[in-house]
N, C-alpha and C positions, 0 to 999 in steps of 0.2 A: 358826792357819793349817792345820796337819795336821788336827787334826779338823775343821775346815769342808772340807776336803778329802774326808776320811770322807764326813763327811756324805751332802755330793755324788755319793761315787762307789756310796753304800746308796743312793741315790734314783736314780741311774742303773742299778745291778745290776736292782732292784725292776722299776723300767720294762721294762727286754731281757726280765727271765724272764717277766714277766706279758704282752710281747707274744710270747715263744716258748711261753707253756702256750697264748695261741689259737690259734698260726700252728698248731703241732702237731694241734690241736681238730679245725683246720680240713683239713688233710693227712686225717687218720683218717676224716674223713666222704669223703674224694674217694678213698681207701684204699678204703671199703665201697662205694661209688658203682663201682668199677673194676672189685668183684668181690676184691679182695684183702685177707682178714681178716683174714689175721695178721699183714699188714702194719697194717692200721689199728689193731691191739693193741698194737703198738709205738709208732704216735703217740698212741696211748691214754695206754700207762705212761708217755712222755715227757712229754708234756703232765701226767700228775700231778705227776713229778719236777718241773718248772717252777716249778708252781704250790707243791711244798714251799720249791723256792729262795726265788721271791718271798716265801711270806710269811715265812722264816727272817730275809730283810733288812729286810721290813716291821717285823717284831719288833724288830730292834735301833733300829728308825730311832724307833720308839714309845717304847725303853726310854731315849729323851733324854730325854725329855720334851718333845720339841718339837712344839708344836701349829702349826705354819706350814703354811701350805698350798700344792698343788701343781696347779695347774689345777682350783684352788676347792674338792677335796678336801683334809680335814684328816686329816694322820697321829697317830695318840696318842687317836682314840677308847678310850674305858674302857667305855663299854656299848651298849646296843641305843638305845637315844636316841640317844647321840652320834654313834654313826655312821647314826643315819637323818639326824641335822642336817649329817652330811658328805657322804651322798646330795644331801639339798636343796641345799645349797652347792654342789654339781658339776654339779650341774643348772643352777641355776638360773647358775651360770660357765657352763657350754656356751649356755645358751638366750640371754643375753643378750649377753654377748660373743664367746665362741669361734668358733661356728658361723654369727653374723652376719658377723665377721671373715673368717672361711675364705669366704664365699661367694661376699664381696666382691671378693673375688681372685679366686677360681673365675671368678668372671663379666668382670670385667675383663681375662681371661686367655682367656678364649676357653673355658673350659674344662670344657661341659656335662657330663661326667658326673660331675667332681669336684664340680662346683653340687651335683648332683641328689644325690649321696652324701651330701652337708654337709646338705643342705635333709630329708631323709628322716632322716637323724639328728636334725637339730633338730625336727623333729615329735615325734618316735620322745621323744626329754628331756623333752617336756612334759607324755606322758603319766608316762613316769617321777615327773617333779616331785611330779606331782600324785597317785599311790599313795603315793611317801613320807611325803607331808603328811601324808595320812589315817592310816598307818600309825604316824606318833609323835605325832600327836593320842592314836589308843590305845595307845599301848605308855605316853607320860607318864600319862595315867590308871590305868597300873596294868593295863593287857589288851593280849591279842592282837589285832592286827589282823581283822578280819570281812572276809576275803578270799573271792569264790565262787573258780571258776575263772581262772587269766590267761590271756589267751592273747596270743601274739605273733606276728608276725608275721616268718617265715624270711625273707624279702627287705629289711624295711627297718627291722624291728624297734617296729612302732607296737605298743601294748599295751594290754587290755583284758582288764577285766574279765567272766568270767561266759560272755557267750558270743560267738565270735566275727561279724564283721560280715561281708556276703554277699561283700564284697570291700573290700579294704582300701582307708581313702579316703586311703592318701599314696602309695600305688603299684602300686594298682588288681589286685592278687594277691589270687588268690580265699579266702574263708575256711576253705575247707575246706582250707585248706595251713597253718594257723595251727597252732603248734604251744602244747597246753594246758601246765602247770603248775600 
């Protein structure tokens, strides 16, 4: 009982810090957005700090051995395969259930712009889904990924390959706002 206790409360910590290293992410862009740098270097370092907590309890939640999964991501990947197969899994949990669910409400609730949030994310997964695929097709043969350019989209998060499109078709933001990786 104590340790499912545990458990729980590492998969709870995991969660807070991993939504505090973006809440942070996200302060330090409206930080430099404001004009104030050395404030956004402080949600900078904060947001690293976070992101060390999380994966400090990540790690332990791993060193069970517990391969359960948590909104269709699995903890206890051991390598670059298994966590592209706990990508696909997360994905393909948002594409088919999650964000059909949330929408469903969204929309029964009146509640257009949490729909359109849910709906733009569930597009935004699919393309996800579908780099991951490609990507542990070649990592299981033995290679890198043959990635050109990504690019994404700063509003809704749609993604592509190579080069961006003149405007994004899930929420119509131009591409030259598309940020490359």
């Amino acid at each position: 009982m104590v340790k499912d206790m545990t458990e729980a409360n590492l998969r709870s910590a995991y969660a807070g810090e991993s939504q505090a290293h973006m809440r942070y992410l996200i302060y330090m862009d409206m930080a430099k957005k404001e004009g104030f740098p050395n404030v956004a270097r402080l949600f900078h370092a904060a947001a690293y700090a976070e992101q060390v907590h999380a994966s400090t309890h990540f790690k332990h939640i791993k060193s069970k051995g517990d391969f359960q999964t948590v909104g269709g991501a699995i903890f206890g990947t051991e390598n670059t395969s298994e966590a592209l197969q706990a990508g696909i899994d997360g994905e393909t949990f948002e594409i088919q259930e999650m964000y059909p669910a949330y929408r469903a409400v969204a929309q029964a609730q009146g509640e257009k712009g949490a729909d359109t949030s849910f709906r733009w994310a569930l597009e935004a997964e699919k393309n996800h889904l579908g780099l991951y695929e490609k990507a542990k097709k070649a990592v299981d043969a033995g290679k890198d990924a043959d990635f050109g350019d990504l690019q994404v989209c700063p509003v809704c998060g749609h993604t592509v390959e190579d080069h961006a499109p003149d405007k994004c078709p899930v929420c119509q933001t131009p591409g030259s706002k598309f940020k490359t990786f």
